[in-house]
N, C-alpha and C positions, 0 to 999 in steps of 0.2 A: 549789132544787137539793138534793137529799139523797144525798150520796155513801152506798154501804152499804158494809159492812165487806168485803174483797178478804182473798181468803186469802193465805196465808204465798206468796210467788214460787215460780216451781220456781229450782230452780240455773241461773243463766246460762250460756252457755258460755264466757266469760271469766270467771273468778272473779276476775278483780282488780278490785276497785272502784270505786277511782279510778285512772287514767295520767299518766304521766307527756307533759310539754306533746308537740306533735307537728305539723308543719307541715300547712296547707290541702294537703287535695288541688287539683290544676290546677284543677277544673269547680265551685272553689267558692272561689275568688279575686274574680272578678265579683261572684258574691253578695255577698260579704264586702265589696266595694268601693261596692258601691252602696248597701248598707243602713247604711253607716260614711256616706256623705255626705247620706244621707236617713233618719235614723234616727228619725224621728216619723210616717214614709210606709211601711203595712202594702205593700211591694212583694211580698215573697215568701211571704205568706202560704200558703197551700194547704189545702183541705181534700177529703176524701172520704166520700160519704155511703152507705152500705150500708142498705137498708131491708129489713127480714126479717120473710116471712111463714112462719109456724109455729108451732110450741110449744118457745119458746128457753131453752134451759137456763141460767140467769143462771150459775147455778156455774160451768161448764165453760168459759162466756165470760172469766169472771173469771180462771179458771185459764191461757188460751190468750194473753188478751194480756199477763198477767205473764210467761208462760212466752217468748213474741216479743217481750218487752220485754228480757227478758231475755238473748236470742240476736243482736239486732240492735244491735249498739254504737254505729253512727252516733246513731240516736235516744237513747241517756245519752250525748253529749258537749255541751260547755260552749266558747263561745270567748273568747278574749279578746286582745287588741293588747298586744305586749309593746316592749321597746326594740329587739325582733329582726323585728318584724311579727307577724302575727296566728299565734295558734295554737289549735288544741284538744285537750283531753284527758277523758275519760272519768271518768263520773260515773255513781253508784249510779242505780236505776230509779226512775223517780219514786213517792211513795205517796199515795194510793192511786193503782192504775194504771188503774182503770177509774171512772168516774160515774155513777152512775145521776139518769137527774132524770125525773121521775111527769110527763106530760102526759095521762094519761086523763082529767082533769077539766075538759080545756080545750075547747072547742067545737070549734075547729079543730086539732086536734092539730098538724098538720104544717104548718100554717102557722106555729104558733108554734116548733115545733125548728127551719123553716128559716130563719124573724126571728134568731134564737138563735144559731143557724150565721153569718151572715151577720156579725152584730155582734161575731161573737166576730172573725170572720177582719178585720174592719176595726182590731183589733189590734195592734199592734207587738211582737211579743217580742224581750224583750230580751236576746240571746245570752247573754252570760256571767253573768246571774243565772238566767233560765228556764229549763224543760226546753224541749227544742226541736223535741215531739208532747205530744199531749195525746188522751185517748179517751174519749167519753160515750156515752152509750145514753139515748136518749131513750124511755118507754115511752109507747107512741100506742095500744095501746086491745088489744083481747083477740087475740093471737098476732099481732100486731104491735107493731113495735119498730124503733126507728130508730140503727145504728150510725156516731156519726160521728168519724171521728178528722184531729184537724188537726196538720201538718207545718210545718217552715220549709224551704223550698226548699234549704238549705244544707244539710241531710241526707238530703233523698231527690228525685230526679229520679221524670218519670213510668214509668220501666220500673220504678226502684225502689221504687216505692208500688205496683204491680204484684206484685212479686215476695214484700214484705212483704204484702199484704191474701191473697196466695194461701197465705202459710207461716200466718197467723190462722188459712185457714177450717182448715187440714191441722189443727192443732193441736184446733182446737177439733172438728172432728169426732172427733177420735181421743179426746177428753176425754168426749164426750158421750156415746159407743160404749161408753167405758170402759177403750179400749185405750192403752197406753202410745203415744207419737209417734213419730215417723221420727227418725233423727238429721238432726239441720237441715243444708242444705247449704251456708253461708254460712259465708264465711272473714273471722277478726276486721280488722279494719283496717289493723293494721298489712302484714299480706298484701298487700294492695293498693296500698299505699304504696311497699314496696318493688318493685312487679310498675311502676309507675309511674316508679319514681326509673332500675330497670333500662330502662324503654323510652328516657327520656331519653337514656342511655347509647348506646344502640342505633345500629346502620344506618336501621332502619326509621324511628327519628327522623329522620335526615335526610333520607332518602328523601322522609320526608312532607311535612317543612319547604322542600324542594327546588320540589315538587310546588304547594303553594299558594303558594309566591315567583312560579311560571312564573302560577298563575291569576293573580295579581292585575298581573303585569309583562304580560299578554297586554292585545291593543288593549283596550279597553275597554266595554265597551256603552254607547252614548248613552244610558244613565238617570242618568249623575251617580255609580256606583255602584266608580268607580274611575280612572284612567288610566294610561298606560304609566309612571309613576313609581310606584305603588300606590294603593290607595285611598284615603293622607293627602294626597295631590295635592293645593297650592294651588289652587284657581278661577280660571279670567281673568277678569278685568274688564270688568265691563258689558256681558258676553254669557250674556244669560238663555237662549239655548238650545245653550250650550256643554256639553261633558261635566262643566266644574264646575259650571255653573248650573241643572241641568234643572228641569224645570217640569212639576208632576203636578196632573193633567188628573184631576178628580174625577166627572166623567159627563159628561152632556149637561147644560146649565143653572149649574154649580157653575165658577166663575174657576178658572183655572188659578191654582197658588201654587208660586215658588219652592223651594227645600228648602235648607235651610242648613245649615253644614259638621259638625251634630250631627246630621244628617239629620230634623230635625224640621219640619215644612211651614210657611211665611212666610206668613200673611195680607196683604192687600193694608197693612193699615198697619203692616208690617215685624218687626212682632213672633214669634219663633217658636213654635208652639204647644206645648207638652209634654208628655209625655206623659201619658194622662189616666185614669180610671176607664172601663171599658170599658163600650158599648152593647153589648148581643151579642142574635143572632136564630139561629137554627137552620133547618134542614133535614133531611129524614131523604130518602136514597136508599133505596127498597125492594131484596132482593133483585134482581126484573125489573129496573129501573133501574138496578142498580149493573154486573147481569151484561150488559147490554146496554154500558155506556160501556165495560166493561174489553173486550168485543170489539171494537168501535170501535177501542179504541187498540192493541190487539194485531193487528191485520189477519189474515194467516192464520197458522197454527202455534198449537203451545201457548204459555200464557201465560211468560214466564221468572220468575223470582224476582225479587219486587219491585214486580212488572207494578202490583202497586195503587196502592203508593204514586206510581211513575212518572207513571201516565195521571191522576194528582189533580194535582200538579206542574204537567204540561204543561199540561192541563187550565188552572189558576191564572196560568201563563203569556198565556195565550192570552187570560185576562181581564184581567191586565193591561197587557197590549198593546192591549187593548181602550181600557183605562179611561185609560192614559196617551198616547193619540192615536195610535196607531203605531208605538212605538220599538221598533226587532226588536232589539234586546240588552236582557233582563230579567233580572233578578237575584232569586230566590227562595230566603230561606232555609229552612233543613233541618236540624230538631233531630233528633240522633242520639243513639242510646244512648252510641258509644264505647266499646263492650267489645268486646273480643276472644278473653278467655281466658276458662276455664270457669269460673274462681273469679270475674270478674265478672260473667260472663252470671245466678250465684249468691246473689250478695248485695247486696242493697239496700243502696243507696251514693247520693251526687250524683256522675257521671262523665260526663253528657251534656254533648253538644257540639253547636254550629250550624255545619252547614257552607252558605257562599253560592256555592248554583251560579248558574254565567253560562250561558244558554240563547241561543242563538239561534233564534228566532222569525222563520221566514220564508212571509209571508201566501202566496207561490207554492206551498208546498205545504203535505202532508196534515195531518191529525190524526195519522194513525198515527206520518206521518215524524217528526213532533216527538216522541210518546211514545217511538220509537225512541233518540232523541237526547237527551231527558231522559234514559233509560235508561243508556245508556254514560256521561252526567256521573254520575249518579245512583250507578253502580257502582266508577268512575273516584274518587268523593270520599269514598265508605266504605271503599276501601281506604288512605285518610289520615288517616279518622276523627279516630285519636286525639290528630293535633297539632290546637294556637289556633290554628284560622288567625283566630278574631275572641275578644274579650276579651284582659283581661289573661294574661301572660306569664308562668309559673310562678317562672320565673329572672328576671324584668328588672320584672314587676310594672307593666309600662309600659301599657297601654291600647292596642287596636291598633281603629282604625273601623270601625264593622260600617256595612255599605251597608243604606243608605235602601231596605228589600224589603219587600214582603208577606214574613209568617212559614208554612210549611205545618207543621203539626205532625200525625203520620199516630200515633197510638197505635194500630194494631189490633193489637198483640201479645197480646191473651189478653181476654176480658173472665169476669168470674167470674159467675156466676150462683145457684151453689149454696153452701150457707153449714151444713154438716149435713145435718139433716132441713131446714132452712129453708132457703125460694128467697131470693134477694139477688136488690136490684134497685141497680144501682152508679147514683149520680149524683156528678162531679165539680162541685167550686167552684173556676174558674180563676183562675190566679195573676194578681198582681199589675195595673201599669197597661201598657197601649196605645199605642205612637208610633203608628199608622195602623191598617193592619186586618191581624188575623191569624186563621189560618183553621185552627181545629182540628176532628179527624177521628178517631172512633169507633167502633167494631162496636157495632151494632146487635142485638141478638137477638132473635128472633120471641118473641111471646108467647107460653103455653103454650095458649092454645085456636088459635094459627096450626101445630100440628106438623103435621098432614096438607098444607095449604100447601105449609108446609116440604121433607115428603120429595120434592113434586114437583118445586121448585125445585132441588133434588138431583139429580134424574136426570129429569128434562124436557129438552126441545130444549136446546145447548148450554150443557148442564151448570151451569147459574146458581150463582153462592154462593149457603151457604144463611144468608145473615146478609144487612143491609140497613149502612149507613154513617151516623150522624147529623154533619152538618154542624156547626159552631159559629161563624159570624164573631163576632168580634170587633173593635171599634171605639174607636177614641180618641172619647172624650166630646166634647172638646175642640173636636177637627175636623169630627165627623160627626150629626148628629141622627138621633133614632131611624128617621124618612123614610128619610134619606142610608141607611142602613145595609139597612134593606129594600129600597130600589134596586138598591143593592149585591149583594144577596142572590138578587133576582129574574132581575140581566142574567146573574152565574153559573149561574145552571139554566138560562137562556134559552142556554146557549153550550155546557152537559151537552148539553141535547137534541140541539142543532142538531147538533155534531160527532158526539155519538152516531147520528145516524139518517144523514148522508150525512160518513163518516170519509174518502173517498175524494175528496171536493172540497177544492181549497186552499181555505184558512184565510181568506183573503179574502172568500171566498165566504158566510163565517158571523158577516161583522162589521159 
């Protein structure tokens, strides 16, 4: 590894270097609580890999992430547990801020940055001594080049790794140009804190704590995933297919297994599995494919806002009603950005929240009707976004159960592509481990020999996107072999198609 020398930072937009202590924001109390009782388990690692084809100006690179090092304060804080609980406060940028490490000599370049990747993020950083990002440049051979920069989940959610890798390319095009930058739109921390501590305050808090009181106090879906006293509901006894005991139904061939009160699935010799290092397979939806399901779930009219992430949901719904024998009350959670105000939609922060919507799933009717029905929970639970209704409690610190669900995590909010003169090709490293399988979801971008493709998919019969979606399941180790998960992966397309091509037959019909 040969760091090179990193010029002088530009001026931050805080000039104060260090801060004084300052409490967790709400979306980063969880983190803080779980890597404090696993602090030898890389859970929250993260990394992002940018690959850049062109002729990359080292300099300018150098210049762009001191300069975003420099602007984004979450990435210089420090934590640490006081007699008051956890706090952070702000710490100079780390130096040097960029690494350079030579791979053109290696046979396989990119096999070894991704080894390299890989081991770094198996990892543990340890808050209150490390910085809590880090940024390399691998050099993989003539006008390519590998950028990859690794996070702690405690400083940046995926909108805000979004938001920061999109203020990089601004910067560094603007450096490469020659031209001075934009002024960044990001408001320092404390902003957000107080825009936080005032919602507390608020109607709208309660309104929203109101709002998921009534979800979790409503009947409850036969999956186990709550009851009329909330979702910490004691179990009855010795009724494995009671709403406390449910029992998940892993395909055709695989034993059903209890799920016990951490929601982790019971093998037959009682032990609960935990959660594990993840199997993961992929799928890529083409444009065709993608615009055909999102008609399917939209039946006639235009689509509403949202409509994607909705018909992926239902969609997930509908396979696991499949995969857990029947039960028409599912529970699918739904990571959410959580912003609402412009200063957050701004800056890269950790502020994201999982909200667990309760679906009902009835085999009597459509595809569409459910994507409909998704839809209103779907819109229904973003306008509470911003309270716990799962994780700890900003104020009480208490732990509240998150229901035993499939996760749907929909990132299509931006994907970058261009990096300067240089194409970026983005690959994520997903965080942490697996209770069961979660399902993340991607924009796709056509290649640049697919543009022609492209424009027809734009203004062809019923208006196709002009992007494709790459699938990601994800699998607890634990529970799933890498079979299992391909299964997994095959009865979900098998349930795309089928709903896709006849959206107008009950759901029974396609199972």
């Amino acid at each position: 590894m040969t760091p090179e020398t990193s010029p002088a930072p530009a001026p931050p937009t805080s000039t104060r270097a260090r801060g004084r202590p300052r409490h967790l924001a709400a979306a980063q109390y969880g983190i803080w609580e779980s890597q404090r009782h696993a602090p030898a388990v890389p859970l929250h690692e993260c990394g992002v890999a940018l690959t850049l084809t062109g002729a990359l100006d080292r300099l300018a690179l150098h210049r762009a992430v001191a300069r975003a090092l420099g602007e984004t304060e979450t990435l210089r804080t420090r934590f640490h547990m006081t007699p008051h609980g956890p706090r952070r406060a702000l710490v100079p940028p780390p130096l040097p801020v960029l690494t350079v490490t030579d791979l053109r000599h290696e046979a396989d370049p990119e096999a070894v940055a991704d080894a390299r990747i890989r081991a770094d993020l198996a990892t543990v950083t340890d808050l209150a001594r490390q910085d809590p990002c880090a940024h390399e440049l691998f050099l993989l051979g003539p006008e390519r080049a590998l950028l990859y920069f690794r996070y702690h989940h405690i400083v940046l959610d995926g909108f805000g790794q979004y938001l920061y890798l999109r203020r990089l390319a601004e910067l560094y095009e603007a450096f490469e140009s020659g031209r001075a930058p934009t002024a960044p739109a990001a408001v320092p921390l404390e902003r957000l804190a107080a825009d936080e501590a005032a919602y507390l305050r608020s109607p709208q808090y309660a309104e929203d704590a109101a709002y998921w009181h009534a979800e979790r106090s409503t009947t409850a879906p036969p999956d186990g995933s709550g009851g009329p006293d909330g979702p910490d509901a004691p179990p009855a006894a010795d009724a494995p297919d009671s709403p406390g005991h449910p029992a998940a139904a892993d395909g055709p061939g695989i034993p059903r297994c209890p799920v016990a009160a951490d929601g982790h699935a019971v093998p037959p010799d009682g032990h609960a599995a935990p959660p594990g290092p993840a199997v993961s397979r992929t799928a890529v939806l083409t444009p065709h494919r993608l615009g055909t399901l999102l008609a399917a779930g939209r039946g006639e009219g235009p689509a509403p806002v949202g409509h994607e992430a909705a018909t992926l949901i239902a969609a997930t719904a509908v396979w696991s009603y499949d995969r857990h024998g029947g039960r028409t009350g599912i529970v699918v959670n739904l990571p959410v950005t959580a912003r609402r105000s412009r200063a957050e939609l701004d800056t890269p922060a950790q502020l994201a929240n999982e909200l667990p919507l309760r679906l009902a799933v009835d085999p009597d009717t459509s595809f569409a009707a459910l994507v409909r029905h998704t839809g209103v929970k779907v819109r229904e639970a973003l306008r509470h976004q911003r309270h716990r209704a799962v994780g700890p409690s900003p104020r009480t610190a208490e732990p509240v159960a998150t229901p035993p669900a499939p996760q749907v995590n929909v990132m299509t909010f931006g994907a970058l592509s261009g990096f300067g003169s240089c194409r970026a090709t983005c690959r994520q490293y997903p965080v942490g481990l697996v209770a069961d399988i979660d399902l993340n979801v991607y924009r796709e971008l056509p290649a640049p020999n697919e543009g022609r493709e492209n424009e027809e998919v734009r203004t062809g019969p019923g208006h196709l996107p002009p992007y494709g979606l790459r699938l990601e399941f994800r699998a607890n180790s634990h529970r799933h072999r890498p079979d299992d998960v391909s299964r997994h992966r095959r009865r979900f397309l098998e349930l795309l198609d089928a709903v896709a091509g006849r959206p107008d037959l009950p759901l029974a019909r396609h199972l």
